[in-house]
C-alpha positions as CSV (number, residue, x, y, z in Angstrom):
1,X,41.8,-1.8,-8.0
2,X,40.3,-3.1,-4.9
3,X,41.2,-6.8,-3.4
4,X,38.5,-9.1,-1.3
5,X,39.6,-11.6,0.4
6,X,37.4,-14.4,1.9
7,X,39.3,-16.4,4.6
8,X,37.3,-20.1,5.1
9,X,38.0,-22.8,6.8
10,X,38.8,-24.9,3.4
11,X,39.7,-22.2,1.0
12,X,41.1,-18.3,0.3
13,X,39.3,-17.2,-2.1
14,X,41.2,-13.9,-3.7
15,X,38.5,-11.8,-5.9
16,X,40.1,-8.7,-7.5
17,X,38.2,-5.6,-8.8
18,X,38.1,-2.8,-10.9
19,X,35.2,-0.4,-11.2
20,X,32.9,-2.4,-9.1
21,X,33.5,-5.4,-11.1
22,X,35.2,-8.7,-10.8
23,X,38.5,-9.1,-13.0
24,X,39.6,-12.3,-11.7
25,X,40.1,-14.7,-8.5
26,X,41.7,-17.2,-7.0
27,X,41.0,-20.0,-4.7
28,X,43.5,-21.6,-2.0
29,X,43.8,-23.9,0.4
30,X,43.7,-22.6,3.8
31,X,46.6,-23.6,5.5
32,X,46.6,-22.7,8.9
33,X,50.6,-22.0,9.5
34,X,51.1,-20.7,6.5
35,X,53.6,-17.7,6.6
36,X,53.2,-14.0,5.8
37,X,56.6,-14.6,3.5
38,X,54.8,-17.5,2.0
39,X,51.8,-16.0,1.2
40,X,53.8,-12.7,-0.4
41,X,55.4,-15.5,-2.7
42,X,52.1,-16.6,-3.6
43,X,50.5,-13.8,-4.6
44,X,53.3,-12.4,-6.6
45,X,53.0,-15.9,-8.4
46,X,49.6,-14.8,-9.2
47,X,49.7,-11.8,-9.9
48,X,52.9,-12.3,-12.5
49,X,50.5,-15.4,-14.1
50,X,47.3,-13.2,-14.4
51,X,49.2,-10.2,-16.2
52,X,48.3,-7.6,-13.3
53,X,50.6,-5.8,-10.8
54,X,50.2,-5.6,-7.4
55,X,51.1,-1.6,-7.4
56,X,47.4,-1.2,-8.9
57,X,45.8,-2.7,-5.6
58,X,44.6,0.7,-3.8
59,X,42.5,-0.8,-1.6
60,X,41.8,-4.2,0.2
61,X,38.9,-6.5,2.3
62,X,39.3,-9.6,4.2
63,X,36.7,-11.6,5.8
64,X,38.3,-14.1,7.9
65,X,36.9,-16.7,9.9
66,X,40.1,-18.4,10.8
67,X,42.1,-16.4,13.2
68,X,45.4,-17.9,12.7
69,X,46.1,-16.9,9.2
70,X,44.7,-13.3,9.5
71,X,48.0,-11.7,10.9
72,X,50.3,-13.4,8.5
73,X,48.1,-12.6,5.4
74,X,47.9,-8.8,6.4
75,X,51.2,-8.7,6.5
76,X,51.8,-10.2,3.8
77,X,49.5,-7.7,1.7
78,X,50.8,-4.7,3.4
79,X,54.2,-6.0,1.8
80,X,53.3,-6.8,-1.0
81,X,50.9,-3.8,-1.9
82,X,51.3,-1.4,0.4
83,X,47.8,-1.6,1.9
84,X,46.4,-2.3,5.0
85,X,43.6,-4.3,4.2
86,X,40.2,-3.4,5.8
87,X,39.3,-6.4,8.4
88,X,35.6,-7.1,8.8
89,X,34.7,-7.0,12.6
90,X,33.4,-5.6,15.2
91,X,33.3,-1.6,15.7
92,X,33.8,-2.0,11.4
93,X,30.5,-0.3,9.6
94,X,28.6,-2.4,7.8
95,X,24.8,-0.8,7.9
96,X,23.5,-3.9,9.1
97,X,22.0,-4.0,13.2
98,X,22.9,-7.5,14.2
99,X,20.1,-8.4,16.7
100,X,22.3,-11.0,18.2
101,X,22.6,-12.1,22.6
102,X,26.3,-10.8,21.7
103,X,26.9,-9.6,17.9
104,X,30.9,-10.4,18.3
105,X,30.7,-13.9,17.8
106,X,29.0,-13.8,14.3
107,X,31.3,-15.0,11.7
108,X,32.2,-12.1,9.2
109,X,31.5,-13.9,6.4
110,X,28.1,-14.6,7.3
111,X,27.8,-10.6,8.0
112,X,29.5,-9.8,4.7
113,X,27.3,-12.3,3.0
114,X,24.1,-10.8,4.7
115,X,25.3,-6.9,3.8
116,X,26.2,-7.9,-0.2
117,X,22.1,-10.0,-0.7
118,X,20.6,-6.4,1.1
119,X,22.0,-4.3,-0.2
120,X,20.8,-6.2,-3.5
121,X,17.5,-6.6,-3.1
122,X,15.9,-4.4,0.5
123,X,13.9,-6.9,1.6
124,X,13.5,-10.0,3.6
125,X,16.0,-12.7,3.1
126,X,17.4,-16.4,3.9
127,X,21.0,-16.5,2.9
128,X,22.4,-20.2,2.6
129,X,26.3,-20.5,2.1
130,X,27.5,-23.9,1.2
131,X,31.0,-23.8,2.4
132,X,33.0,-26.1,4.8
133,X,29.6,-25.2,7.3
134,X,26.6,-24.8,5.9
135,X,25.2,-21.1,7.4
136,X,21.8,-20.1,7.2
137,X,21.3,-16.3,7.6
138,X,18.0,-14.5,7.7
139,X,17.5,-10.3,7.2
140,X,14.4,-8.9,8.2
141,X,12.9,-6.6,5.8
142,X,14.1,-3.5,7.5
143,X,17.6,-5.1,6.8
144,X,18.2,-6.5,10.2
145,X,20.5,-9.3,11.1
146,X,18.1,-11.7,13.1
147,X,19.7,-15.0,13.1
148,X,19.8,-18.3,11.8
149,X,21.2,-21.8,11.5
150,X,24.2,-24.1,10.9
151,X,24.6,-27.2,9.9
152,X,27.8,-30.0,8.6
153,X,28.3,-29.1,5.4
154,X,28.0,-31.8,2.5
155,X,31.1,-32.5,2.1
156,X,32.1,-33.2,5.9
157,X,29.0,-35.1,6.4
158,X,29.8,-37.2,3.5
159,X,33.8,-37.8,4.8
160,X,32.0,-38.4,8.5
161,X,29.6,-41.0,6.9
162,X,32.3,-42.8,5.0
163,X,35.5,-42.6,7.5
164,X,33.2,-44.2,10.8
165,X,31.6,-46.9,8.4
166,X,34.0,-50.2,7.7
167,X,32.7,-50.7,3.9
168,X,31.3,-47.4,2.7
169,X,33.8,-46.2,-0.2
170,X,34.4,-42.6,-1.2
171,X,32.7,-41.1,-3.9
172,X,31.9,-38.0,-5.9
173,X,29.2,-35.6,-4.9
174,X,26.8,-35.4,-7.8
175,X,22.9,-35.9,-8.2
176,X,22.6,-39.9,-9.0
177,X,20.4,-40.9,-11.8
178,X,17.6,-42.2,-9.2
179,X,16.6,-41.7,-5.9
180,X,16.5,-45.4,-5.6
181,X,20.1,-46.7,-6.0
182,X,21.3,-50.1,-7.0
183,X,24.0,-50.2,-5.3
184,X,26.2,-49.2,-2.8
185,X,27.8,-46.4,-4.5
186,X,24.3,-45.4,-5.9
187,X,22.7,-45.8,-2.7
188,X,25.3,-43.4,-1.1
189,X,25.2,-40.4,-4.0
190,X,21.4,-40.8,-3.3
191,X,21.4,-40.1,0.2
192,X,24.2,-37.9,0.8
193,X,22.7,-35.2,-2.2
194,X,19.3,-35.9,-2.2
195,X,19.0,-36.2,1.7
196,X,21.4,-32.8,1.7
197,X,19.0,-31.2,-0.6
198,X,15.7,-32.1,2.1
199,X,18.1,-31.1,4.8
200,X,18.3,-27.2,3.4
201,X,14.3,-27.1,1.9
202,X,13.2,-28.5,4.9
203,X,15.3,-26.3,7.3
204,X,14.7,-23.1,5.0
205,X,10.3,-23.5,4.9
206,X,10.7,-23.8,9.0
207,X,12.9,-20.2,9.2
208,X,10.3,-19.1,6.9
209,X,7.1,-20.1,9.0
210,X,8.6,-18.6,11.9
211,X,10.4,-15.3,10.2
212,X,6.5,-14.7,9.1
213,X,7.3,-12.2,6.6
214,X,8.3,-12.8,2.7
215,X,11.6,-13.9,2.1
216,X,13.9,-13.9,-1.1
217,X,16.2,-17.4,-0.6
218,X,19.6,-16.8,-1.9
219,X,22.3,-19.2,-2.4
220,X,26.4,-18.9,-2.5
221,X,29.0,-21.3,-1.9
222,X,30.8,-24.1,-3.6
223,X,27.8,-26.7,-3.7
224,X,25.3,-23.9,-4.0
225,X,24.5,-24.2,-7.7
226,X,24.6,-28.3,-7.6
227,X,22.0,-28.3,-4.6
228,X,19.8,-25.1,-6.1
229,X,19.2,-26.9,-9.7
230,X,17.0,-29.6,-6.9
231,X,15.9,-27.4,-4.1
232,X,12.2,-26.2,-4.2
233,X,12.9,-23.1,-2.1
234,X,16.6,-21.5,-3.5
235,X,15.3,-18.7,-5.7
236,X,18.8,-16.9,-6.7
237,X,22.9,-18.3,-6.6
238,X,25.4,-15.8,-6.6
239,X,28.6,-17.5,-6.2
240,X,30.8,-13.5,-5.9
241,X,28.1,-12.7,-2.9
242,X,30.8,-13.1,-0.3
243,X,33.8,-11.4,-2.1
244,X,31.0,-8.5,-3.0
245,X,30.2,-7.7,0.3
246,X,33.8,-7.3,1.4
247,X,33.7,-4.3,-1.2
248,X,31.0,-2.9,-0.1
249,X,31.9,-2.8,3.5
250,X,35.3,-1.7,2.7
251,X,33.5,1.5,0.3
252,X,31.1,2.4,3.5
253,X,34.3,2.4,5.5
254,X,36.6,4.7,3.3
């Protein structure tokens, strides 16, 4: 069985596989200090819960976009499984030229992200990942890297919004009933998904008119499948893209 694992700046999200299909995953909280002999306690917690061992893990993926838990957690699954887990990075092959000034500082999860939606479909894309950032990734038809955007993701523009205003209150993220609210609380849904959902059409028709060539927009994330049911340009959410390009890096790698 192979493991991904997706390191973000919120949450781990564990995805275990067997035969090129996903069995089951978990999600944690990143904590940044967390220990390599907490996280072996962890995930023989899991595993013991879920009714799998961790002697049938032959093979393991990280995409990790926060260095400090990276050494801990490799250690910790070299313990625990007996692997050394596959680290997406530079000088690893992913079949992807990245026609970045310097390819290094791209965030393997975007790459991962950008190999898994390829590999899919061969042909030009816009990638948008919801997570604690909101990335923007586009592949040119020949299934190069060019570039893209980022922007606060929803839920740190909404905890910005409400933490530097005096009476704004806290509330859920969910599409409100109207555009026009009625109250404060209304008002603030409204904005914060509506305005969130103009924020990504708006920002994915401009990397369209300048890309120039057809593009498929796909869509992963925690939010993605709240913001695609409004969006006018998300044609496709797959919420296992991330953990399914860590498999198929690790597989060109072998």
């Amino acid at each position: 069985m192979f493991l991904a694992v997706d390191v973000g700046n919120t949450n781990i999200v564990l995805g275990l596989f067997g035969r090129d299909e996903l069995v089951k995953s978990w999600r944690l909280r990143t904590i940044h200090d967390r220990t390599a002999d907490e996280f072996e306690v962890v995930f023989r917690d899991l595993w013991a819960a879920s009714g799998h061992r961790l002697s049938d893990i032959d093979g393991a993926g990280i995409a990790c976009v926060v260095p400090p838990v990276l050494e801990p957690l490799t250690e910790a699954l070299h313990r625990s499984c007996g692997v050394e887990p596959l680290v997406v990075g530079p000088g690893v092959k992913t079949g992807l030229p990245i026609l970045l000034y310097n390819p290094k500082e791209l965030g393997a999860d975007r790459v991962v992200n950008a190999v898994a939606a390829y590999t899919r479909h061969k042909a030009g894309l816009i990638i948008v990942d919801f997570g604690t950032a909101t990335t923007f990734d586009c592949v040119s038809p020949k299934g190069e890297y060019l570039g893209g955007a980022i922007a606060p993701g929803l839920r740190i523009s909404a905890n910005a919004l409400i933490h530097a205003t005096a009476q704004l209150p806290d509330v859920e993220i969910s599409k409100p009933q109207s555009v026009v609210g009625r109250s404060t609380v209304e008002g603030l849904k409204s904005g914060l998904f509506h305005g969130y959902v103009a924020l990504v059409d708006g920002l994915v028709e401009k990397l369209k008119a300048e890309l120039g060539f057809p593009c498929r927009v796909m869509a992963t994330g925690g939010l993605a499948s709240l913001i695609s049911a409004e969006s006018k340009t998300i044609e496709e959410v797959d919420p296992l893209l991330t953990l399914n390009g860590i498999r198929l890096i690790f597989e060109m790698n072998r």
